[in-house]
C-alpha positions as CSV (number, residue, x, y, z in Angstrom):
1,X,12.2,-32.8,32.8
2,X,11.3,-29.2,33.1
3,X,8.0,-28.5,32.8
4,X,7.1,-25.1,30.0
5,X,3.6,-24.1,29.3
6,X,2.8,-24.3,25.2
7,X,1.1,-22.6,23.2
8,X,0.2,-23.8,19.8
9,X,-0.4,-20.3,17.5
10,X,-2.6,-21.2,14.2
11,X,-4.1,-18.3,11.5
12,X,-6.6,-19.4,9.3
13,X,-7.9,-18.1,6.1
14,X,-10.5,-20.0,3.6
15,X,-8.8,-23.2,5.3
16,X,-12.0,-25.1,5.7
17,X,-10.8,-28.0,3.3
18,X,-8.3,-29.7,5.2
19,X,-8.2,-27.7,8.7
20,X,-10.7,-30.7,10.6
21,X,-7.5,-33.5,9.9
22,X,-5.1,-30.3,11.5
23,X,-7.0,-29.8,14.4
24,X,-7.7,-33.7,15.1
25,X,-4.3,-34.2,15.3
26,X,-3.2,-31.4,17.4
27,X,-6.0,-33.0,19.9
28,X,-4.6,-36.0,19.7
29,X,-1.3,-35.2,20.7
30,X,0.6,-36.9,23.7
31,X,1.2,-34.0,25.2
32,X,-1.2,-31.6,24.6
33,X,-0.8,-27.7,24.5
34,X,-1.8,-25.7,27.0
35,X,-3.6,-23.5,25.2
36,X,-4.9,-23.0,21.4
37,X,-4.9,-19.5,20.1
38,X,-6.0,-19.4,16.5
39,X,-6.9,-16.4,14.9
40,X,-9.0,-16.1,11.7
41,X,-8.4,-13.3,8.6
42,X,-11.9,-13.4,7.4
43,X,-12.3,-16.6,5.7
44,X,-15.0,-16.4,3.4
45,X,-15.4,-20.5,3.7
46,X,-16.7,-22.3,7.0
47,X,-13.3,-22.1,8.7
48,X,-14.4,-20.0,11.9
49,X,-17.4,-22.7,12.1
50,X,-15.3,-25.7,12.4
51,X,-12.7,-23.4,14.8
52,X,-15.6,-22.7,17.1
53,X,-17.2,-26.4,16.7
54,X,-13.6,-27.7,17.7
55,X,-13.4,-25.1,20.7
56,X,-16.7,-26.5,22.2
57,X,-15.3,-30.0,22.4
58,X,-11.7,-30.1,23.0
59,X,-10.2,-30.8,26.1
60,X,-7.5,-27.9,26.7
61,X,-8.3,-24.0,26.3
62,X,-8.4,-22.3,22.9
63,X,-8.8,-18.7,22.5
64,X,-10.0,-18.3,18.7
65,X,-10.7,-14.3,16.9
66,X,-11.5,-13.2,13.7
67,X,-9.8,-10.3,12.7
68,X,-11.8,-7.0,11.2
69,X,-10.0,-6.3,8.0
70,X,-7.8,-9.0,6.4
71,X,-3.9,-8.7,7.7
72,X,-2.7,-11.3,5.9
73,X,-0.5,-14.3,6.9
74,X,2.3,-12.2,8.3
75,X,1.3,-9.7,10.4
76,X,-1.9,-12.2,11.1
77,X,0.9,-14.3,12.9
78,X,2.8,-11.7,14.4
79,X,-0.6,-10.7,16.5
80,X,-1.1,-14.4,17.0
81,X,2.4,-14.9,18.6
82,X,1.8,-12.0,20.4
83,X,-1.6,-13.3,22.1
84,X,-0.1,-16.5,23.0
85,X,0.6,-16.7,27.0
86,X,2.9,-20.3,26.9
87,X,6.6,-20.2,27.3
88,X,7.1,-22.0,24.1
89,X,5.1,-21.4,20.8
90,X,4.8,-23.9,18.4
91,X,3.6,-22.5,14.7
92,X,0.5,-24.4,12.9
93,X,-0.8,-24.3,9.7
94,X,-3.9,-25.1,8.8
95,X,-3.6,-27.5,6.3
96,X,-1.0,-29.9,7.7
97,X,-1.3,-32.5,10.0
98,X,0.6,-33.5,13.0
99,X,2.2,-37.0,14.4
100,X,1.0,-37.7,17.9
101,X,4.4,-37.0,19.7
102,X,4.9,-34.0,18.2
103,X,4.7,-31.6,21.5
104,X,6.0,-33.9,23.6
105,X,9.2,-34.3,21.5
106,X,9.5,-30.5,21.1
107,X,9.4,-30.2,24.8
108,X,12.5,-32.8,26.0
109,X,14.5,-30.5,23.2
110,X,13.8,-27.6,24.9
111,X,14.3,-29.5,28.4
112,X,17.6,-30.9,27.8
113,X,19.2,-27.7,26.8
114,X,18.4,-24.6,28.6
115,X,20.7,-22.3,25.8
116,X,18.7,-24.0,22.9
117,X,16.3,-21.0,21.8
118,X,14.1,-23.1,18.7
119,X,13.6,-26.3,17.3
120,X,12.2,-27.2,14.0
121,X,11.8,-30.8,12.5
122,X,11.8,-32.7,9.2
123,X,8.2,-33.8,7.6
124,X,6.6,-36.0,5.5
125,X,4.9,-34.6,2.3
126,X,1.5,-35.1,1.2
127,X,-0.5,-34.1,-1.7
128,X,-4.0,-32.7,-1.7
129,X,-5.4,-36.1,-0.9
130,X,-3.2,-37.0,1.9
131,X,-1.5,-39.4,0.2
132,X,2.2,-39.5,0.5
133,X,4.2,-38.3,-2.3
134,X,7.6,-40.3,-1.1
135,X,9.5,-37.2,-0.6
136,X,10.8,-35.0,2.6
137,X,10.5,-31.9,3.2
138,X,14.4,-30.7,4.1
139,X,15.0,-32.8,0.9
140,X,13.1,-30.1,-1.3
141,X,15.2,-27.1,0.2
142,X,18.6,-29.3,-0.2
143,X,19.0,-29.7,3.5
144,X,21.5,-32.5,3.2
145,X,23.5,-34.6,6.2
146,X,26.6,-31.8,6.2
147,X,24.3,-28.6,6.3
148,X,22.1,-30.6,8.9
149,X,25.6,-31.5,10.8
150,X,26.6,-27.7,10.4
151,X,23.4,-26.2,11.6
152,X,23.5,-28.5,14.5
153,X,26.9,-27.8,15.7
154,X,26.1,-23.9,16.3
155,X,26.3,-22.5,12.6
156,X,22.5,-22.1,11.9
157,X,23.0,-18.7,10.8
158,X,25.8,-20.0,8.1
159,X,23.2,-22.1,7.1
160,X,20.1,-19.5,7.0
161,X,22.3,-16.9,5.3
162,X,22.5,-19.1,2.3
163,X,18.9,-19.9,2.0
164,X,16.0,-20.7,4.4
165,X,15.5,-23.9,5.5
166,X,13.1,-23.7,8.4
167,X,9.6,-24.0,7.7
168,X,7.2,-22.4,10.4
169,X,5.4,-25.3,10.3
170,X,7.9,-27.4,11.9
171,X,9.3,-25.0,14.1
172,X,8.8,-23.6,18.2
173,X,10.5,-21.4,20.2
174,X,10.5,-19.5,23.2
175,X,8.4,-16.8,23.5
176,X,10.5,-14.4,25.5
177,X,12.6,-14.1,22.5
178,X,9.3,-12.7,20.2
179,X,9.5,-9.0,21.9
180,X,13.1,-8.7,20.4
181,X,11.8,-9.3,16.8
182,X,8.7,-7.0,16.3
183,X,7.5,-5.6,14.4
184,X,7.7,-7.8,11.4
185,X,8.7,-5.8,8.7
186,X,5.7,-5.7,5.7
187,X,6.7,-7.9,3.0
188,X,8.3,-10.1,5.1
189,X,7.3,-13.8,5.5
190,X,7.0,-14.5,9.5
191,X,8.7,-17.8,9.5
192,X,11.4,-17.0,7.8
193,X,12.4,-13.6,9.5
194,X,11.8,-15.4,12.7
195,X,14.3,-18.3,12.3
196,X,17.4,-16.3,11.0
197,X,16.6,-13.8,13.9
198,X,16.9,-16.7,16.0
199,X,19.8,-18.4,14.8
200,X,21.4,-14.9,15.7
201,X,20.3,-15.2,19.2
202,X,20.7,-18.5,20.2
203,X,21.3,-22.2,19.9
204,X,18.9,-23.3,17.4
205,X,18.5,-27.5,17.8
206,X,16.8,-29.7,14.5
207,X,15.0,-33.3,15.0
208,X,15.5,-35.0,11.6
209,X,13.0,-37.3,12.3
210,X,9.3,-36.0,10.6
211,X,7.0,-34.8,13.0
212,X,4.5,-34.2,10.9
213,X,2.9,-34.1,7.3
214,X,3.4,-31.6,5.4
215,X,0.8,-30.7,2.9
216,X,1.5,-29.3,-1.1
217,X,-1.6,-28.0,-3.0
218,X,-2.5,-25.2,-5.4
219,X,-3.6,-23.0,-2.7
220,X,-1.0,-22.8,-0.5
221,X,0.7,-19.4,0.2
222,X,3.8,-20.7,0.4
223,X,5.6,-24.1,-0.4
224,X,8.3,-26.3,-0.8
225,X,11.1,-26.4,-3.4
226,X,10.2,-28.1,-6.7
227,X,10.6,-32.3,-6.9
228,X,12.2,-32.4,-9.8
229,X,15.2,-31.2,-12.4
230,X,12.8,-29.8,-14.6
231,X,10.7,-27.3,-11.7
232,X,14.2,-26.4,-10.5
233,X,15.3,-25.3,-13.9
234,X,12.1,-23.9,-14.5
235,X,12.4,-21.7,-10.9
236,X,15.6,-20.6,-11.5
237,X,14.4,-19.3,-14.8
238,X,11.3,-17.2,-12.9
239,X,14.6,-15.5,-10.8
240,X,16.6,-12.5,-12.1
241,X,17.5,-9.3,-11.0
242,X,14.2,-8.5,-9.3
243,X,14.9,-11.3,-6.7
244,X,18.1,-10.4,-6.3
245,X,16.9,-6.7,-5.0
246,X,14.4,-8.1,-3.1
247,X,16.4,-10.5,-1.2
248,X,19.1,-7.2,-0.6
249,X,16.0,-5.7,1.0
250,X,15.1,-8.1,3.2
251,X,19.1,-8.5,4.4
252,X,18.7,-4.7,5.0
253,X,16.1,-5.3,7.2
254,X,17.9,-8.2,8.8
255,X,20.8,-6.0,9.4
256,X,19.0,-2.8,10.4
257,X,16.7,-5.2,13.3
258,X,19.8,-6.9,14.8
259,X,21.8,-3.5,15.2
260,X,18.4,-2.3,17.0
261,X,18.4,-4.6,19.3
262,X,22.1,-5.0,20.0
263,X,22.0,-5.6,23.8
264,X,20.2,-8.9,22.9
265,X,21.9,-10.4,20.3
266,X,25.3,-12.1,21.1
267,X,27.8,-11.7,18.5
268,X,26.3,-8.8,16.3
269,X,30.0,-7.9,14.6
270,X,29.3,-11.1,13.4
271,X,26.5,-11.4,12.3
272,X,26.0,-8.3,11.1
273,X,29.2,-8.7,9.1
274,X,28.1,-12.0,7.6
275,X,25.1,-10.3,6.5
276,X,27.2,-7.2,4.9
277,X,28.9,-9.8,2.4
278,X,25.5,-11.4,1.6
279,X,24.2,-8.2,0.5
280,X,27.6,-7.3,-1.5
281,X,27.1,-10.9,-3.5
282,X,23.6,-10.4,-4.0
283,X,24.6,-7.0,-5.5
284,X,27.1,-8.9,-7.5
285,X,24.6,-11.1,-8.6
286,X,22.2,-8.7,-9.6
287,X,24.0,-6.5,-11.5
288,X,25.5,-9.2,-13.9
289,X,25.3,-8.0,-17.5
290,X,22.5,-8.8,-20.1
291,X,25.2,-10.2,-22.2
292,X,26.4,-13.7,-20.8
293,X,29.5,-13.7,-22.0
294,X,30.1,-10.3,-20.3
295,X,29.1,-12.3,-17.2
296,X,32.2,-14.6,-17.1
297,X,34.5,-12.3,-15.1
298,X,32.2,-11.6,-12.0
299,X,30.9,-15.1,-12.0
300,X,34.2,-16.1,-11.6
301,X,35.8,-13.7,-8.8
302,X,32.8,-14.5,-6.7
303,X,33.8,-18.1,-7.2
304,X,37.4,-17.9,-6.4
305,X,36.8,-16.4,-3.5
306,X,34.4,-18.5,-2.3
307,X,31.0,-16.4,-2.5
308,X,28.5,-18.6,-4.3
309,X,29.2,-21.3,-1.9
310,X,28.7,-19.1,1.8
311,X,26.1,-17.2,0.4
312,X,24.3,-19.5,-2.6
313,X,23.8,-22.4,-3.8
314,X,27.1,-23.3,-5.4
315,X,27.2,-25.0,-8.2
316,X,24.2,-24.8,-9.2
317,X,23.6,-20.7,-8.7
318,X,26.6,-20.1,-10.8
319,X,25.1,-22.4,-13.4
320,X,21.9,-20.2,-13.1
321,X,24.2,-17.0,-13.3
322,X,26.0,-18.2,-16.3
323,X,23.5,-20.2,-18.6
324,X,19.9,-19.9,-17.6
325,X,19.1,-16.2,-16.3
């Protein structure tokens, strides 16, 4: 097995509640990191006191800051990644909590497969009590056996384009590849600008099996999808023509970073055509008329040709175009 150097990258913020489990059980992995680089964004709670308790007694380096102002969790990331020395980085959050082999199964992806650019991995969820709530994570994003079969035999990015499905949580990469997608736009959220990046540059590998637990509380930033009917319905209510913009923004951006950066990125006709027809059925999509029955024409075009299923969510988006927006 070849032998990389890792770096695990962690921001904190007002994480004092559950951040002693998340660092127990990154010391406690089989194969440890080589370094710990954790950078705090002014936590108002005893976050940096338990960061610098933890540094005193664990057994590999960690290199822990505290920013000045307060970045927030993006560009907090960004300068994290950027500060980490290892050849692959593997994300943290601070609320989560890790399975032993973890690093060490991370590390024989990356070993068998020198082209393989990222990894990420399914978890477990648990609620605020770490109790398990029975579900998966890939579950809530509707990461089923063919889109997991797809991503895995060298269509992430017809995957991603659709909707996100890595979590930063779960995911590592190599760090060489991090120059080619700074700076992070603001707005942006890291993880996911990060993974359809990479699915542009590379092979991007997945390890079905849960490496970790995956925490859902009130606090969170950012989450998983909703459990049940109801939540979905209830999300796909909260959408409309704002999202729609938004997510044309973000493609923009998308589009606009891989044409930078050209001479890196293999197949950027491609890609950056794939991403062309994204944007056009988002347009579609947001301009749809206040009056549904008005809808009916556009809804159906962009499914005859094939649109809501390469770049939404199928049946299900044109039932949210049609009856619920």
């Amino acid at each position: 097995m070849n032998r990389f150097t890792i770096s695990v990258a962690m921001c904190t913020f007002n994480g004092g509640r559950f951040l002693r489990a998340q660092l127990d059980s990154i010391s406690a992995q089989t194969r440890p990191p080589d370094e710990f680089v954790v950078c705090d964004d002014g936590s108002h709670d005893d976050s940096a006191e338990i960061v610098q308790n933890f540094a005193e007694r664990c057994p590999f380096p960690v290199r822990f800051s505290v920013n000045e102002r307060n970045l927030k969790s993006t560009k907090n990331f960004e300068q994290t990644i950027l500060r980490c020395r290892g050849d692959i980085i593997v994300l943290a959050d601070q609320d989560d909590v890790w399975y032993p082999q973890k690093l060490e199964r991370f590390e024989s992806v990356f070993s068998c497969a020198s082209d393989t650019v990222a990894v990420f991995s399914d978890a477990d969820l648990i609620d605020e009590n770490s109790n398990r709530i029975g579900a998966r994570l890939w579950s809530t994003f509707s990461f089923d056996r063919r889109k997991q079969t797809r991503f895995a035999s060298g269509h992430a990015l017809e995957v991603l384009i659709r909707h996100p499905v890595v979590t930063g949580a779960t995911m590592a990469f190599r760090k060489v590849m991090f120059d080619e997608m700074t700076p992070i736009p603001e707005g942006e959220v890291h993880d996911r600008w990060i993974s359809f990046l990479l699915a542009v540059r590379g092979h991007f590998e997945l390890v079905p099996e849960p490496l970790m637990q995956y925490r859902r509380h009130q606090n969170q930033q950012l989450g998983p999808g909703p459990l049940t009917f109801r939540g979905q319905v209830n999300q796909a209510k909260s959408g409309g023509e704002y999202i729609y913009r938004r997510e044309i923004e973000r493609f923009q951006d998308f589009y606009d970073q891989i044409g930078a950066k050209a001479g890196t990125y293999p197949n950027v006709q491609h890609a950056q055509a794939q991403i062309q027809r994204k944007i056009t059925h988002l347009r579609h999509r947001a301009d749809l008329a206040q009056t549904k029955i008005t809808r009916i024409p556009v809804i159906f075009r962009e499914a005859l040709n094939g649109n809501y299923w390469r770049y939404s969510g199928g049946w299900k988006s044109i039932a949210n175009d049609l009856l619920i927006r």
